[in-house]
C-alpha positions in Angstrom: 47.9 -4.5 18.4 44.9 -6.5 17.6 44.5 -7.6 20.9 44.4 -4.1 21.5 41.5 -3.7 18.7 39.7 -6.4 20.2 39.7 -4.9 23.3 38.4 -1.2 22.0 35.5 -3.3 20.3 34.8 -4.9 23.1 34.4 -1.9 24.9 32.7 -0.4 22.4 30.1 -2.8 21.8 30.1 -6.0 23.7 27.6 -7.9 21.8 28.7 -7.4 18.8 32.3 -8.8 20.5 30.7 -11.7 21.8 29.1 -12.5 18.0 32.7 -12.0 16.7 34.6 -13.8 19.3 32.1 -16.9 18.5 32.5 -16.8 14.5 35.9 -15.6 13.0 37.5 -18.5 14.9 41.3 -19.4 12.0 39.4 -22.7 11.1 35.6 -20.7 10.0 37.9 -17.9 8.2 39.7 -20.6 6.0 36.4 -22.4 4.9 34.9 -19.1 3.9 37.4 -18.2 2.1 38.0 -21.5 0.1 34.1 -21.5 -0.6 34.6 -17.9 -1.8 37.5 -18.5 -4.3 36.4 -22.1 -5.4 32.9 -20.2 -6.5 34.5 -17.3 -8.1 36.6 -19.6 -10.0 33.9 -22.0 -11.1 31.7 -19.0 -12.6 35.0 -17.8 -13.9 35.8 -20.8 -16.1 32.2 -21.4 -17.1 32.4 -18.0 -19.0 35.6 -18.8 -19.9 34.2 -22.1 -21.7 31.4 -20.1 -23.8 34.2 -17.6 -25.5 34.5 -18.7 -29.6 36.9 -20.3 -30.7 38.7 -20.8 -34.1 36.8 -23.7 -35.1 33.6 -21.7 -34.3 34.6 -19.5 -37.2 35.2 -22.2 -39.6 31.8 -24.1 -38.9 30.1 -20.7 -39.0 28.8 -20.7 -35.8 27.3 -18.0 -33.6 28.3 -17.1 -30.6 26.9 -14.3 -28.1 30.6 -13.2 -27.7 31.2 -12.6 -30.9 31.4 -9.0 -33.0 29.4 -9.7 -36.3 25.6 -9.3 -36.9 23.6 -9.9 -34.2 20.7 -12.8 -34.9 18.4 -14.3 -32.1 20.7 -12.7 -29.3 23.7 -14.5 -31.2 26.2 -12.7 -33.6 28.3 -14.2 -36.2 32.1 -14.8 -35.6 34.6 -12.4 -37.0 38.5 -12.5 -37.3 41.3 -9.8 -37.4 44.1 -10.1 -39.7 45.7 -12.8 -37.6 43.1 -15.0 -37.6 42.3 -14.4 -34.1 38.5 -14.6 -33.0 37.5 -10.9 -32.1 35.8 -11.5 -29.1 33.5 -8.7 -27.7 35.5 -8.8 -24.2 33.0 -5.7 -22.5 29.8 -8.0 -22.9 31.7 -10.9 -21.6 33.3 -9.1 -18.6 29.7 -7.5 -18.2 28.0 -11.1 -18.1 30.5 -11.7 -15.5 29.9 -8.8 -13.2 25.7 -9.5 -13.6 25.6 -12.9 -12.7 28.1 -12.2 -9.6 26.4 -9.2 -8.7 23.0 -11.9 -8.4 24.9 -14.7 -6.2 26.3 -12.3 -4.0 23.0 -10.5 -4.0 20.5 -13.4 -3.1 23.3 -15.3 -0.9 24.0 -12.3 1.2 20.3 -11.2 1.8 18.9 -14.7 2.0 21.4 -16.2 4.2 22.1 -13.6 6.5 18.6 -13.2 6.8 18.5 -17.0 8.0 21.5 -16.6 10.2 19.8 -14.0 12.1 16.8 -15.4 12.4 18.1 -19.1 13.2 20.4 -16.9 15.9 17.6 -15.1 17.6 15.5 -18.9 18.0 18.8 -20.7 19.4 18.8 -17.9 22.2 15.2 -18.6 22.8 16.1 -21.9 23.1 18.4 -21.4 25.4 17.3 -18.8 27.1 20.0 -16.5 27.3 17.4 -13.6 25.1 16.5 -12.5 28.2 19.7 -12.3 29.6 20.9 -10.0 27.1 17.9 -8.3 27.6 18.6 -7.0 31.2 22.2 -6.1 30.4 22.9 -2.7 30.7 23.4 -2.5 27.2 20.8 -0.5 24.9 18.9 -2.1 22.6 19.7 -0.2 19.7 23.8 -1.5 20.6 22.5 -5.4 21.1 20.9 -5.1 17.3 23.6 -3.6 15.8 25.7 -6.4 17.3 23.7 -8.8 15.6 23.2 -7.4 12.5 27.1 -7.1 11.9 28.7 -10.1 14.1 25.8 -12.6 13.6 26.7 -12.9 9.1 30.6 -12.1 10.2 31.6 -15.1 7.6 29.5 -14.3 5.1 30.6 -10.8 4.7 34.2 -12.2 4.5 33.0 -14.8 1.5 31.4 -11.0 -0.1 34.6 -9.3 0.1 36.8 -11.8 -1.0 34.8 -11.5 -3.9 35.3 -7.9 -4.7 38.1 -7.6 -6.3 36.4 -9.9 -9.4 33.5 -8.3 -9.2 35.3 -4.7 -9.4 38.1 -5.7 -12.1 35.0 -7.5 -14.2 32.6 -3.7 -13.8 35.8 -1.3 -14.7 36.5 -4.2 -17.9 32.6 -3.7 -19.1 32.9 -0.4 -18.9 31.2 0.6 -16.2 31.2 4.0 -14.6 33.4 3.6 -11.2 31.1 6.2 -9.2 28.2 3.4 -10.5 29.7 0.4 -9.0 30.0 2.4 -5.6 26.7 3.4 -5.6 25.8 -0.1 -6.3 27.2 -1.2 -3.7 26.1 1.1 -1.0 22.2 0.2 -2.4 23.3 -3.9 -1.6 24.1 -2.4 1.9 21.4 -0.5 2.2 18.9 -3.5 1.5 21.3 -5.9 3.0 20.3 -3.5 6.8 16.6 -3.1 6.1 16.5 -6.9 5.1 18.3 -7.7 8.4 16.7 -5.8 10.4 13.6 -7.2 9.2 15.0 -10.8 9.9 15.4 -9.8 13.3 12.3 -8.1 13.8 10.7 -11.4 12.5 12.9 -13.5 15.1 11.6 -12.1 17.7 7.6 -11.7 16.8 7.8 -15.2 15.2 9.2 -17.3 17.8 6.2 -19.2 18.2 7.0 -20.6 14.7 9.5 -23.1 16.3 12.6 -24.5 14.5 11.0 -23.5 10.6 10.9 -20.1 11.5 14.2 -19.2 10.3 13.5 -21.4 7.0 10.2 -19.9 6.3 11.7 -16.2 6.6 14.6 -16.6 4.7 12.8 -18.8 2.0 9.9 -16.0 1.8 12.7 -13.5 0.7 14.5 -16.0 -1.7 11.2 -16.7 -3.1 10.5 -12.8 -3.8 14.1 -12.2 -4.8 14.0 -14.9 -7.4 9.9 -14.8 -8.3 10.6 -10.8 -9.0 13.4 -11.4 -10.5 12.4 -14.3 -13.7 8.7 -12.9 -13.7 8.9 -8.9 -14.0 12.8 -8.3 -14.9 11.6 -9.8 -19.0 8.8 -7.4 -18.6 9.6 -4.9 -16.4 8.2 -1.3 -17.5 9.6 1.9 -15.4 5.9 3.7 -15.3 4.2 1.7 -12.9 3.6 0.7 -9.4 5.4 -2.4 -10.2 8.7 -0.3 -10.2 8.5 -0.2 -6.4 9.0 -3.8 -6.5 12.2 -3.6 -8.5 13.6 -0.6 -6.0 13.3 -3.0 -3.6 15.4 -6.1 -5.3 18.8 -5.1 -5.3 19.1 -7.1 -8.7 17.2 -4.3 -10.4 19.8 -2.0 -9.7 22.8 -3.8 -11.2 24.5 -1.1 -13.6 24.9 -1.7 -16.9 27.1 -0.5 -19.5 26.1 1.3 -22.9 26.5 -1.8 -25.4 24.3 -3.2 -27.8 20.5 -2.3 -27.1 19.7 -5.9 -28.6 21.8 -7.6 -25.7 20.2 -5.6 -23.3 16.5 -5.9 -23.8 16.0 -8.3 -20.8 18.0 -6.0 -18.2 15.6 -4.4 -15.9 16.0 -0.5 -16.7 14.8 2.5 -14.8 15.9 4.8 -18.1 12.0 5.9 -18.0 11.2 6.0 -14.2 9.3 9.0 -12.8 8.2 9.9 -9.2 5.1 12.2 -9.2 6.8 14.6 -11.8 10.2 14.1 -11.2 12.5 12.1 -13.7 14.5 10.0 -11.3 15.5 7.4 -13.9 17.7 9.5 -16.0 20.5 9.4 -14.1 21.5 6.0 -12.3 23.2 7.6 -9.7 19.4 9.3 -8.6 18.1 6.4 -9.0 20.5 4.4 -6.5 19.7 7.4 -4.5 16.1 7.1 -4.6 16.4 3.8 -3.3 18.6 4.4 -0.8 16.0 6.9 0.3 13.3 4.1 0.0 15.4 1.5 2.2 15.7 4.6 5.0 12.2 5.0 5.5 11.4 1.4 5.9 14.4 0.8 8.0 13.4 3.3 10.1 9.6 1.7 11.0 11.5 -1.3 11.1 13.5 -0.1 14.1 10.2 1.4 15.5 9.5 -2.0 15.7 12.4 -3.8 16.6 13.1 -1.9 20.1 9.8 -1.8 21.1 9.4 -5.9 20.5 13.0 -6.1 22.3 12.2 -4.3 25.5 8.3 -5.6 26.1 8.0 -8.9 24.1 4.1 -8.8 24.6 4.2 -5.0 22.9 2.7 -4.6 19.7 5.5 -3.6 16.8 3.8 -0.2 16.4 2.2 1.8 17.9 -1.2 3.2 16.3 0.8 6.9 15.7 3.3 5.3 14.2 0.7 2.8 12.1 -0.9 6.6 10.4 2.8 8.1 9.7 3.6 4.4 7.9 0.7 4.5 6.0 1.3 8.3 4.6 5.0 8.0 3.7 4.1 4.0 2.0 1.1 5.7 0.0 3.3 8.6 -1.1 6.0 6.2 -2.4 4.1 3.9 -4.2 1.8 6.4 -5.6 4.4 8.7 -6.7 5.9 5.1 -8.6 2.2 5.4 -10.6 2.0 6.4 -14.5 1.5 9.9 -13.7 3.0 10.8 -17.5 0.4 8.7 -19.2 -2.8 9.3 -16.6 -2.6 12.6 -15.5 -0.7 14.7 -18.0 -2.0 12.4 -21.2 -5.2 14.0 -22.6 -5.7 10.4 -24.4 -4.8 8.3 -21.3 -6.1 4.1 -22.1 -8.2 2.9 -19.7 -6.4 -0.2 -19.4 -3.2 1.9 -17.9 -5.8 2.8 -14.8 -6.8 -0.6 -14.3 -3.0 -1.8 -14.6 -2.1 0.7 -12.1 -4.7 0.6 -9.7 -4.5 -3.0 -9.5 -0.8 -2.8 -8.6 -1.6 -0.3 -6.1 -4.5 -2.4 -4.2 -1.7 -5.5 -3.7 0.7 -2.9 -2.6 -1.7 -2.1 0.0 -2.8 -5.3 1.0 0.8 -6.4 1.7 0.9 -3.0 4.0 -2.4 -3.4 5.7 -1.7 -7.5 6.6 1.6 -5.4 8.4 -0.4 -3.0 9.9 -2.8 -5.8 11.1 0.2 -7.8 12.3 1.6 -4.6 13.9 -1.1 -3.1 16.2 -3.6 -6.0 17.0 -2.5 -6.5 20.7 -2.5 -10.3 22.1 -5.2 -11.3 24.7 -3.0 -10.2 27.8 -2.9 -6.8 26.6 -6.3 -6.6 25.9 -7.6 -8.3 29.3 -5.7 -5.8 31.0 -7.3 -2.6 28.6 -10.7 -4.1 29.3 -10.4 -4.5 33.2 -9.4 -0.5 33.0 -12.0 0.2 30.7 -14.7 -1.4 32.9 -13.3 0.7 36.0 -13.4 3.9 34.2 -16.7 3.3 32.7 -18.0 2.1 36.2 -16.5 5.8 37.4 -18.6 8.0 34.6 -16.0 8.8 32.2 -17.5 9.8 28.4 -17.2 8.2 25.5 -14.9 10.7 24.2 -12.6 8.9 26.5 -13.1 5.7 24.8 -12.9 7.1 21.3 -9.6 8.5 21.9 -8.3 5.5 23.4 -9.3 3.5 20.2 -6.9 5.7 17.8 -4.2 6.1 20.0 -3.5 3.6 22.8 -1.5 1.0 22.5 -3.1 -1.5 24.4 -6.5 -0.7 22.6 -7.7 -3.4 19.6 -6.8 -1.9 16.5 -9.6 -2.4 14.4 -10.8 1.3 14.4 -6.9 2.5 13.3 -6.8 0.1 10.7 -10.2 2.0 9.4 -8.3 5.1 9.7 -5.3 4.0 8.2 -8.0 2.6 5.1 -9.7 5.8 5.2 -6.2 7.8 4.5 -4.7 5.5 1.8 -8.1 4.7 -0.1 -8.8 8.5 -0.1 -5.8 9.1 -1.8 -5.3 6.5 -4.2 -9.0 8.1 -5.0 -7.9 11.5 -5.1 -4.7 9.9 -7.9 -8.4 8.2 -10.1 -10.3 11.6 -10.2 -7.7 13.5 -11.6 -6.4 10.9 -13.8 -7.4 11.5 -18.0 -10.3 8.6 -18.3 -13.9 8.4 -18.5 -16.0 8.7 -15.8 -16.9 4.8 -16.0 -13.7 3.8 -15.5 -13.0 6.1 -12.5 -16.5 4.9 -11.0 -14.8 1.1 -11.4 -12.0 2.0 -9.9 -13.0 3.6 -6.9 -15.7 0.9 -6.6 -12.5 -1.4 -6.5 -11.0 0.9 -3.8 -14.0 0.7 -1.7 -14.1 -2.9 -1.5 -10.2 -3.0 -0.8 -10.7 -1.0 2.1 -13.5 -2.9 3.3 -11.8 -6.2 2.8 -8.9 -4.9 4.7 -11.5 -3.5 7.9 -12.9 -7.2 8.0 -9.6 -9.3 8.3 -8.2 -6.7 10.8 -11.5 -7.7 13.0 -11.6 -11.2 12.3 -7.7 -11.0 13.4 -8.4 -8.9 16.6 -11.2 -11.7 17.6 -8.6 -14.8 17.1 -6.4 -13.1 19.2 -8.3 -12.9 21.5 -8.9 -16.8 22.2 -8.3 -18.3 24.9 -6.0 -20.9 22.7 -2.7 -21.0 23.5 -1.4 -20.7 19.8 -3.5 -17.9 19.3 -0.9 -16.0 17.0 -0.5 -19.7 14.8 -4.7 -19.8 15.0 -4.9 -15.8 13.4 -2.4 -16.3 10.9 -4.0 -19.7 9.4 -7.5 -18.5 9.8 -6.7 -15.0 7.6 -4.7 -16.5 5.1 -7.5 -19.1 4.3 -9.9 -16.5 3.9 -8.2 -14.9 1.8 -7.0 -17.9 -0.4 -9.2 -20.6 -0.1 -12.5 -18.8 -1.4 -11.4 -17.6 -5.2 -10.4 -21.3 -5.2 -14.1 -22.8 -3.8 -15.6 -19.9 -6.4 -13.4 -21.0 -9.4 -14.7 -24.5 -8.9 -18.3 -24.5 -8.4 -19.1 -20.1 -9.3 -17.0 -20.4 -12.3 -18.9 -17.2 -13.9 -18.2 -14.4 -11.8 -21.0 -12.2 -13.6 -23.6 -14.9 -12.9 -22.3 -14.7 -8.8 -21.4 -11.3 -8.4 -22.7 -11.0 -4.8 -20.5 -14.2 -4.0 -17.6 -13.3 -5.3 -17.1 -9.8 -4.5 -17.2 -11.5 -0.6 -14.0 -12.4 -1.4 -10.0 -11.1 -2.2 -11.5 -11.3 -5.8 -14.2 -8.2 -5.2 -11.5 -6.0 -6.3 -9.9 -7.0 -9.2 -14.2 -7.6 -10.5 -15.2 -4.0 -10.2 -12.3 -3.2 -11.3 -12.2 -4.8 -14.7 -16.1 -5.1 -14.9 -18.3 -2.8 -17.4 -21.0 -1.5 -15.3 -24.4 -2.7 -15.6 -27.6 -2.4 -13.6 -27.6 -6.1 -12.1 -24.1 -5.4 -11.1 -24.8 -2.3 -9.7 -27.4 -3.8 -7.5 -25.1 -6.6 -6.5 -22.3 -4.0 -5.6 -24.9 -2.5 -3.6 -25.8 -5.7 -1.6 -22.1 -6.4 -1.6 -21.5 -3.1 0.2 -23.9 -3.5 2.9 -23.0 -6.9 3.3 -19.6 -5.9 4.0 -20.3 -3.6 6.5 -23.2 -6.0 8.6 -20.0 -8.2 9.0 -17.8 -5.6 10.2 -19.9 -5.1 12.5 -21.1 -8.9 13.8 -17.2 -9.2 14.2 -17.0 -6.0 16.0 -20.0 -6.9 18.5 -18.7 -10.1 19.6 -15.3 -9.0 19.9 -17.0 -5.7 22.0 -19.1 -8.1 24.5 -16.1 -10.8 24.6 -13.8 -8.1 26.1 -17.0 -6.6 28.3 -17.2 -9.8 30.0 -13.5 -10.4 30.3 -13.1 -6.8 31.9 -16.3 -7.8 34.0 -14.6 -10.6 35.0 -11.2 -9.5 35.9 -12.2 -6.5 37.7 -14.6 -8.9 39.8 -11.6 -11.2 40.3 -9.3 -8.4 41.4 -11.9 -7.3 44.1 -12.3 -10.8 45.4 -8.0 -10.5 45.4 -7.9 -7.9 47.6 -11.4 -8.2 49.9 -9.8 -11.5 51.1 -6.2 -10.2 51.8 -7.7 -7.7 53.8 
């Protein structure tokens, strides 16, 4: 019978037989398992440890598992009429289910995401990438292969665990139809985060042997940075919401016990979307995630078959780059304080600036993307220049050209990335007119906006001009380049500009030009340096754009010269 079952899986999806056949060898399965039950059991016995005892009633000593009045997250001991302890076993058995719920969480995402990854580079290595490339299976069956053979052990280590984690949620109290939806929200991330590993795999193989470590430690570095830094502080009725939608963690249910022993859990009681009170039920709320995780697994795929077929493709193309940008904008500014900004007559101008600040680095994380996404490699370009110089040569208009900047593939990508600025900043500006402040905050803000925009124009053409070096770590070259212009100057400011409002013109050349119109009180030096700023930004759009416009002249100059010279001497 299983032989039989093996065979039906092979037939039915031979990669994801071949990951299989490799993995769930008796020996793998055993060690799994042992590492499964020896941690459950160790985080078992250390709660066990922490329960009172009879002697912490006779020393008078608090305990966090105790019944009595609660002091400094500690409540005195109680007994019954026995002298037992009474021991409050729903916070304990909820402790329980929490801190599993986090291992499983971060060792499921993280290190499947480095399996994947460090799979994908060892069949680089080898070479057998292509080979599964030009079987005659599809890649939408190859992925899926990975994504559920490639972790194969660490999904049996998760399920071994169930049962603990189940028996320790229905003991806290917890709502059964809760602990499902849980779970399918952990699945739900656990595919998008996969299926970025392996989008990342292939698009970052010229990161060598730390690839896998630098992807997988990026997301253990967000799971656990999002998780100690905004979970204390974590408020429902702002952008930074989005953040927790996408951190599993956020979304452990909880059961209804003491307020003052729940103040630290993250809690979407309070969240809204536009006008719509998603938060008050958990089960919406898992929902709404769910629904988040869809869309970006989705663009994710976009990505992820068009890298797997053509490896020199870009991972969107610049149709796909505008629909990203209008569903990401709608989400995150549907996660804004709408209750306090828009329908508050008395809205604090401090709520604006919180939330449009939290906004802009939402967007800068989607526009690096979008850079990363549509900026084709030199290749691609040479090859759009060369037909460019041909069609020019035969009369065609510029309308031509112009078209072939917001939609071809093999085009640079600088004008969409204006477009896809153009559409987000006019929003976001559209969410600060209507919003319940003064008009000097809502000048600052789209002041801030303005100079996002413009910030994210300039590293998109700074980006398209690395890449199209002659240097064979071009992609290494791009990445280094734009993350040291963005880092590296607030540092050189802080050191030797130390007074922003004294240097306004130099700082707001920087990530920093933002966050100072933002939180800056108008004035008319300022003005004039915002001004100066403005045009300063848009003379260096276009320097970039010039030089990259005559370096791909001449290279389409050149190859079309080249190709002529090819064929006049084979005739």
């Amino acid at each position: 019978m299983i032989e039989d079952l093996i065979g039906r899986l092979g037939n039915w999806n031979p990669q994801l037989f071949r990951e299989i056949k490799g993995r769930l060898k008796p020996r793998n399965i055993v060690l799994a398992s042992a590492i499964s039950f020896l941690g459950q059991f160790i985080l078992f016995m250390s709660f066990q440890v922490q329960l009172p005892t009879r002697l912490s009633v006779l020393q008078g000593s608090p305990n966090k598992y105790c019944t009595g009045i609660t002091k400094y997250d500690y409540a005195e001991c109680l007994t019954d009429g026995l002298g037992q302890v009474i021991i409050n076993w729903q916070l304990w058995s909820f402790d329980i289910f929490s801190w599993l719920s986090i291992i499983v969480n971060f060792g499921l995402l993280a290190a499947g995401s480095y399996l994947l990854i460090n799979d994908l580079a060892t069949e680089e290595r080898r070479d057998t990438l292509n080979f599964i490339r030009l079987s005659p299976q599809s890649p939408k069956s190859i992925l899926w292969g990975k994504i559920l053979g490639v972790p194969a052990l660490l999904y049996v280590f998760v399920v071994l665990a169930l049962p603990l984690h189940l028996w320790s949620g229905l003991n806290a109290k917890i709502p059964l139809i809760e602990i499902i939806s849980f779970y399918a929200v952990v699945i739900a991330a656990s595919f998008v985060y996969y299926s970025a590993a392996l989008l990342f795999g292939l698009v970052g193989s010229w990161l060598g042997s730390f690839q896998a470590w630098l992807g997988s430690g990026a997301l253990l570095g967000y799971l656990i940075f999002s998780k100690q830094t905004i979970a204390s502080n974590f408020s429902a009725n702002n952008p930074v919401s989005f953040f927790g939608l996408i951190n599993p963690c956020f979304l452990i249910p909880y059961p209804e016990i003491n307020s003052e022993l729940t103040k630290n859990i993250p809690q979407f009681t309070d969240f809204h979307w536009f006008v719509l009170p998603i938060g008050e039920s958990f089960i919406t709320t898992a929902c709404f995630a769910i629904a988040v995780y869809l869309v970006g697994a989705y663009f994710i795929w976009q990505s992820l078959q068009r890298c797997f077929r053509d490896p020199n493709a870009t991972m969107l193309t610049k149709k796909q780059s505008y629909l990203l940008t209008v569903c990401f904008t709608v989400i995150i500014l549907g996660c804004a304080d709408w209750q306090d900004l828009i329908f508050n007559s008395s809205s604090r101008s401090y709520a604006l600036q919180e939330n449009i600040g939290l906004l802009m680095v939402l967007n800068l994380g989607l526009f690096l993307y979008l850079i990363a996404a549509i900026s084709p490699g030199r290749l691609t370009l040479q090859d759009w220049a060369r037909y460019k110089h041909v069609s020019h040569a035969k009369g065609l208009g510029k309308n031509s050209l112009i078209n072939d900047l917001i939609w071809g593939e093999k085009s640079p990508g600088i004008l969409a990335i204006a477009i896809n600025v153009i559409m987000s900043v006019s929003a976001l500006s559209c969410f600060v007119l209507i919003s319940q402040v003064n008009i000097e905050n809502k000048t600052n803000a789209c002041l801030a906006l303005l100079f996002a925009g413009s910030l994210a124009v300039i590293y998109a053409a700074l980006t398209q001009l690395i890449l199209f070096m002659k240097n064979e770590q071009r992609q290494l070259w791009a990445t280094g380049v734009l993350m040291s212009v963005i880092i590296l100057p607030p540092i050189f400011l802080g050191i030797f500009f130390s007074k922003p409002d004294n240097y306004a013109v130099v700082w707001l050349f920087s990530i920093a030009a933002p966050v100072i119109a933002l939180s800056r009180p108008t004035s008319d030096g300022l003005t004039f340096s915002y001004f100066l700023a403005i045009l300063g930004h848009f003379a260096l759009t276009g320097l970039l754009v010039s030089q990259l416009t005559r370096k791909l002249k001449k290279a389409g100059e050149s190859a079309t010269k080249a190709l002529l010279t090819g064929t006049e001497s084979a005739i």
